[in-house]
C-alpha positions as CSV (number, residue, x, y, z in Angstrom):
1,X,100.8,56.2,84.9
2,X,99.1,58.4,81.6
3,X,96.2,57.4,81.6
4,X,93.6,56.2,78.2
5,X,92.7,58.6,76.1
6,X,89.0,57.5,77.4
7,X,90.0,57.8,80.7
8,X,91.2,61.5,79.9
9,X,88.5,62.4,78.2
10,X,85.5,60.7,81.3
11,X,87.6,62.8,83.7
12,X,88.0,65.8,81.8
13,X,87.0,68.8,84.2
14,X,84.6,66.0,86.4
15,X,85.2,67.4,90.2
16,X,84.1,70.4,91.7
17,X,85.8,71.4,94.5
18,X,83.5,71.2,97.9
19,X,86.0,71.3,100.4
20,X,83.6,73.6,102.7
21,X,81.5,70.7,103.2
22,X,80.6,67.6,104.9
23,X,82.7,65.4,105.7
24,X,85.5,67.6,105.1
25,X,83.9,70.9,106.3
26,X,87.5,72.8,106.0
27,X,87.5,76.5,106.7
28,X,87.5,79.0,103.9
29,X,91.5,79.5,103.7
30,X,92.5,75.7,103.6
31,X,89.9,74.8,101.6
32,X,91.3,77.9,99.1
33,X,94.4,76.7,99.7
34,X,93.6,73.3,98.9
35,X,92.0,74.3,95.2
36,X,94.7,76.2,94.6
37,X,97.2,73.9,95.0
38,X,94.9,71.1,93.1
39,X,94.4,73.9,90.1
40,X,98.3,74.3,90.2
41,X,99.2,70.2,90.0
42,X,99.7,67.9,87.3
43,X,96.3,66.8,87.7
44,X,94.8,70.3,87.6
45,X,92.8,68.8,84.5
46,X,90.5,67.0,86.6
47,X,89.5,69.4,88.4
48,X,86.6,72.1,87.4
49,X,85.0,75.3,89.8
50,X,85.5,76.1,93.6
51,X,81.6,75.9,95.3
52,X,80.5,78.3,97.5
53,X,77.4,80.0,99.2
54,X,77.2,83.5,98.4
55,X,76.7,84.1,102.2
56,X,80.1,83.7,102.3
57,X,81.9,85.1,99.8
58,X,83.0,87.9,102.1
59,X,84.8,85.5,104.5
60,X,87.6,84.9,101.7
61,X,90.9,86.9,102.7
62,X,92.7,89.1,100.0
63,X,95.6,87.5,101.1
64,X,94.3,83.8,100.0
65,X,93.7,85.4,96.5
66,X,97.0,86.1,95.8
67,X,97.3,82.3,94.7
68,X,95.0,83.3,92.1
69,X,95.6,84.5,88.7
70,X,94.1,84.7,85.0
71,X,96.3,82.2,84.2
72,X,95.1,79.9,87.1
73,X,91.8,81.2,87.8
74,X,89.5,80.5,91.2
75,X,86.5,79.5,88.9
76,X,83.6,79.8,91.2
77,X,79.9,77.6,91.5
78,X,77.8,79.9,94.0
79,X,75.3,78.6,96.4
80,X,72.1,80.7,96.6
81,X,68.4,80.4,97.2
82,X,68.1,83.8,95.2
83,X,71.0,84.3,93.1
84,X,68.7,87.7,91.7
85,X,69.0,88.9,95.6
86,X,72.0,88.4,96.0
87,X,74.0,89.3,92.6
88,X,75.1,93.1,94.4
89,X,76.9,90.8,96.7
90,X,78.9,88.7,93.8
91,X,79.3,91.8,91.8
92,X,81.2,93.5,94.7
93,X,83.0,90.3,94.7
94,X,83.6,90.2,91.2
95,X,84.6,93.9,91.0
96,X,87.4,93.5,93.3
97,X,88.8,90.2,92.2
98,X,87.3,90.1,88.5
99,X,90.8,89.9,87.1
100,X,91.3,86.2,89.2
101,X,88.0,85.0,89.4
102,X,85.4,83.7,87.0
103,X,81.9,82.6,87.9
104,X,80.8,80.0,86.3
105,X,78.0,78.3,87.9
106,X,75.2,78.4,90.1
107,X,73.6,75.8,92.3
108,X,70.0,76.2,94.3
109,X,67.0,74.0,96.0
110,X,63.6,74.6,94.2
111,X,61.7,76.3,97.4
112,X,58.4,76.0,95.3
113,X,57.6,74.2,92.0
114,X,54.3,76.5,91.4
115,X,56.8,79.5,91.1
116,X,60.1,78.1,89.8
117,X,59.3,78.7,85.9
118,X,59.0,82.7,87.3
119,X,62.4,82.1,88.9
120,X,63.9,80.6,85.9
121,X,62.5,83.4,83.8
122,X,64.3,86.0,86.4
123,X,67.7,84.5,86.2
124,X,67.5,85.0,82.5
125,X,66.4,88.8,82.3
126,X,69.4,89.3,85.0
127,X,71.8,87.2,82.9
128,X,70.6,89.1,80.4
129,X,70.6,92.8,81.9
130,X,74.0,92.3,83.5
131,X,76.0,90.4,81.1
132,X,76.5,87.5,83.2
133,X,77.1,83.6,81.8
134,X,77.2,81.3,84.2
135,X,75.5,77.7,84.3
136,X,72.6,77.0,87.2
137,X,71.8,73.5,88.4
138,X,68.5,72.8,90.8
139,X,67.6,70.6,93.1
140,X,64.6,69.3,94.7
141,X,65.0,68.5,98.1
142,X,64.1,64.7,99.8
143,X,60.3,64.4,100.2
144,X,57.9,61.3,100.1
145,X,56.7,62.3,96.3
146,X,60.2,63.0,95.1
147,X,59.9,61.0,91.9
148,X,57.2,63.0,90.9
149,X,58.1,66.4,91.9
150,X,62.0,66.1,90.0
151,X,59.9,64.9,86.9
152,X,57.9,68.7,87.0
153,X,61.3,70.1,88.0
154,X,63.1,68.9,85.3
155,X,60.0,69.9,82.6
156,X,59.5,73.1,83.5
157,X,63.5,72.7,83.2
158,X,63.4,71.4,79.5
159,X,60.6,74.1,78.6
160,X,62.7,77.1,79.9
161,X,65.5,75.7,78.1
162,X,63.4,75.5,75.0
163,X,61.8,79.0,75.2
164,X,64.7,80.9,75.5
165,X,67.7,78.6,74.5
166,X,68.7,78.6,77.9
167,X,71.0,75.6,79.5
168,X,69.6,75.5,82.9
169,X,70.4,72.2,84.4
170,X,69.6,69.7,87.3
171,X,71.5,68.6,90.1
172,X,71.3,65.3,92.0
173,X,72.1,64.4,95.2
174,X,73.1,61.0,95.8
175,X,74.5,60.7,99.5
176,X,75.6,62.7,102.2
177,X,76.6,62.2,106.2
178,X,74.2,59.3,107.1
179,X,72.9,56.1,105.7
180,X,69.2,57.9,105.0
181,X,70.9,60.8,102.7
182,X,72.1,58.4,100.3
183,X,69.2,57.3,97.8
184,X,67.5,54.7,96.3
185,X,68.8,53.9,92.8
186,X,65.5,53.5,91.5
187,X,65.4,57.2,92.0
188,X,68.1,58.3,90.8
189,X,67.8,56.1,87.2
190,X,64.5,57.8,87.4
191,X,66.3,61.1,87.4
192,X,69.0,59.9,84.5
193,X,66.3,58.5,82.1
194,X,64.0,62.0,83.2
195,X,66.7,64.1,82.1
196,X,68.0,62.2,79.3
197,X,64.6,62.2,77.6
198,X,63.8,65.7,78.2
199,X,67.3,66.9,77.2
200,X,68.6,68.7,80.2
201,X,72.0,68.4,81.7
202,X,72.7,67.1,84.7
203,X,75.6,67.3,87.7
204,X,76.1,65.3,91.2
205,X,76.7,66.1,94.3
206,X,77.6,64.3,97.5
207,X,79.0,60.5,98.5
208,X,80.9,60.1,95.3
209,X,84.6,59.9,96.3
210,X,84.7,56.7,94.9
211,X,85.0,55.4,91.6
212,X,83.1,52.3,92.1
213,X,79.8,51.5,94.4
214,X,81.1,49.9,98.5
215,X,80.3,49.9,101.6
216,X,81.7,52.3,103.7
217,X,82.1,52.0,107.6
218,X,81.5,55.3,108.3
219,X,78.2,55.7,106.8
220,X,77.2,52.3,107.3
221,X,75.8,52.0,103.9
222,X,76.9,51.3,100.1
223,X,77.8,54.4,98.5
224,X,77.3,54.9,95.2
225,X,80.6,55.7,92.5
226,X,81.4,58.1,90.4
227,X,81.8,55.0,87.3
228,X,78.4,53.9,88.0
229,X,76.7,57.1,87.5
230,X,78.4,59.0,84.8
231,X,78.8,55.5,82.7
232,X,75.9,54.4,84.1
233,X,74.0,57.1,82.4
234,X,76.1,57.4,79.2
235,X,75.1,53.8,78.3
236,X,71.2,54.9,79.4
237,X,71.4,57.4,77.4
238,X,72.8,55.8,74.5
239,X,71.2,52.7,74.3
240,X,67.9,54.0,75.4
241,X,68.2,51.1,78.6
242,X,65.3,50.3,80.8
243,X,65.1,51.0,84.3
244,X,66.4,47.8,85.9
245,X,69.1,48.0,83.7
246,X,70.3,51.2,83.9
247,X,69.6,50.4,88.1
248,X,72.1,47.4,87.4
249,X,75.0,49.2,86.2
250,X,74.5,52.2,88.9
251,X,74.8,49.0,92.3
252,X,77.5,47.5,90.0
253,X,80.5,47.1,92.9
254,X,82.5,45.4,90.3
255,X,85.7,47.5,89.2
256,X,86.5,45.0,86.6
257,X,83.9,45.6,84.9
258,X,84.2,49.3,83.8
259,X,86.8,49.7,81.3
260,X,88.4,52.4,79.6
261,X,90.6,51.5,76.7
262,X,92.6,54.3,73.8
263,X,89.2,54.5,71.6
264,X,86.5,54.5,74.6
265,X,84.7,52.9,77.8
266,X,82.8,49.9,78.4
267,X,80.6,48.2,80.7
268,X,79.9,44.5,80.1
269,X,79.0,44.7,76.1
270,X,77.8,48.3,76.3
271,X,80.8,50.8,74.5
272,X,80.9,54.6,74.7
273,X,83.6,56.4,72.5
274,X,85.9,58.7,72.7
275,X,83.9,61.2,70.8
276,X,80.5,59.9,72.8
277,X,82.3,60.7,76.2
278,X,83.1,64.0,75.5
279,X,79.8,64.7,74.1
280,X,78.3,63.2,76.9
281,X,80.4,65.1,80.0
282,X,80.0,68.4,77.8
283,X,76.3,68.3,77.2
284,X,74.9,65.7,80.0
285,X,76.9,64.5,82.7
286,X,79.0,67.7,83.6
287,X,80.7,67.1,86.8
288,X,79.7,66.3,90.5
289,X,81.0,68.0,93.9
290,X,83.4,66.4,96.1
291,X,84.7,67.7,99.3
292,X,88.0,65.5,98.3
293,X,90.3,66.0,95.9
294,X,92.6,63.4,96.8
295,X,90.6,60.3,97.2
296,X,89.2,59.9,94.2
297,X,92.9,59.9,92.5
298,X,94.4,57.7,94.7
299,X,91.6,55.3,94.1
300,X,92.1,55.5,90.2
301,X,95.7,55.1,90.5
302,X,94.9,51.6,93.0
303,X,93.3,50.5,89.8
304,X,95.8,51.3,88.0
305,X,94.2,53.7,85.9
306,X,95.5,56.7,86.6
């Protein structure tokens, strides 16, 4: 089935590949394999960059390479505490696959908010000295304050970004292995409406397979959907909603009520277009990480959407 042009545009690039990790925890060569063959399909439009750590960059075969190309790139989202450390490592890598590989992106925990606006300062000047243009998103890790310490996180974020023009962005976890990974919604609306005021970008990571908020046996929880949070905070953003609203649409286990149409998506009497959607996922709601490829497709296509 095509799907709507809104459809095309809300999944547009929307899944980075995590294959290496929980729950799927594939080795490095089918997990290569697997992006490969997912960059090569009809579907390849979906999907966005292969993630990584740097750690282990050296585990990938030459062989396994071969599958990539400059046509059909292995677009690459490195894991690292201290990409600055650590760039002699990707520029080996880069060296000797530059013609197939691109790297994109960068992903890393703040260790310590009382440094990070040094460490955001340092990733620029290496950008900067070594001609490199990729994308970083931060985390902060679980903790009893967390509300508090993602709101500095995500204003020293907003002040970097305005100093130097940067597009540093930050990344949300919103599940995992267990029933106590995945979190509250208050906190992550907290996060949506943080970031939407302060103008920083955000992606997602972990327990979003699904399109649409259930329960799910083998976490014994409700996990949350990829619908709820990237519509979820479209309409937020948009129509400037308050917490419990914005909390409404994000524990929403209603498929029905999400629709995507040829001019844009809705939820209940809230409407994003076409044009608001791709601003949106380009400047906002970038992608999340999924360590499935297939699962969120065959869900789409149970609702007939895709």
């Amino acid at each position: 089935m095509k799907p709507s042009a809104s459809l095309q545009h809300f999944l547009d690039k929307l899944i980075d590949y995590a294959g290496l990790f929980p729950p799927a925890k594939l080795e490095i060569q089918p997990s290569l394999k697997n992006y490969a063959e997912h960059i090569h399909s009809t579907d390849r439009w979906i999907m966005s960059q292969f993630i990584i750590p740097v750690s282990r960059l050296h585990e990938i075969p030459s062989d396994v390479m071969k599958k990539y190309s400059e046509v059909f790139p292995l677009r690459l989202s490195l894991i690292s505490a201290d990409i600055c450390n650590e760039i002699d490592t990707v520029s080996q890598f880069l060296n000797r696959y530059g013609n197939s590989t691109i790297f994109t992106g960068h992903e890393s925990r703040i260790s310590d908010l009382s440094t990070f606006s040094q460490h955001l300062s340092d990733i620029h000047h290496l950008c900067k000295n070594q001609n490199l243009d990729f994308v970083s998103f931060y985390e902060v890790g679980p903790s009893d304050n967390w509300v508090s310490q993602m709101n500095e996180a995500v204003s020293k974020i907003a002040a970097f970004n305005t100093e130097y023009e940067g597009n540093i962005g930050f990344k949300l976890r919103c599940g995992g292995v267990e029933a106590h990974m995945f979190p509250p919604a208050e906190d992550i609306a907290h996060a949506i409406l943080a970031c939407g005021e302060a103008g920083v970008s955000m992606k997602f990571t972990a327990g979003l397979h699904h399109p649409v908020r259930h329960y799910n046996e083998s976490v014994k929880t409700k996990m949350y959907g990829f619908f709820n949070i990237f519509i979820g905070g479209m309409i937020a953003h948009k129509f400037s909603l308050e917490l419990d609203r914005l909390i409404a649409v994000l524990l929403d286990e209603d498929s029905e009520n999400f629709k995507f149409d040829e001019n844009g998506l809705s939820w209940e009497n809230y409407s994003i277009s076409n044009f608001e959607i791709q601003k949106y996922r380009e400047e906002s709601f970038i992608s999340y990480g999924s360590c499935s490829f297939d699962e969120p497709r065959e869900d789409l296509q149970k609702l007939g959407l895709l």
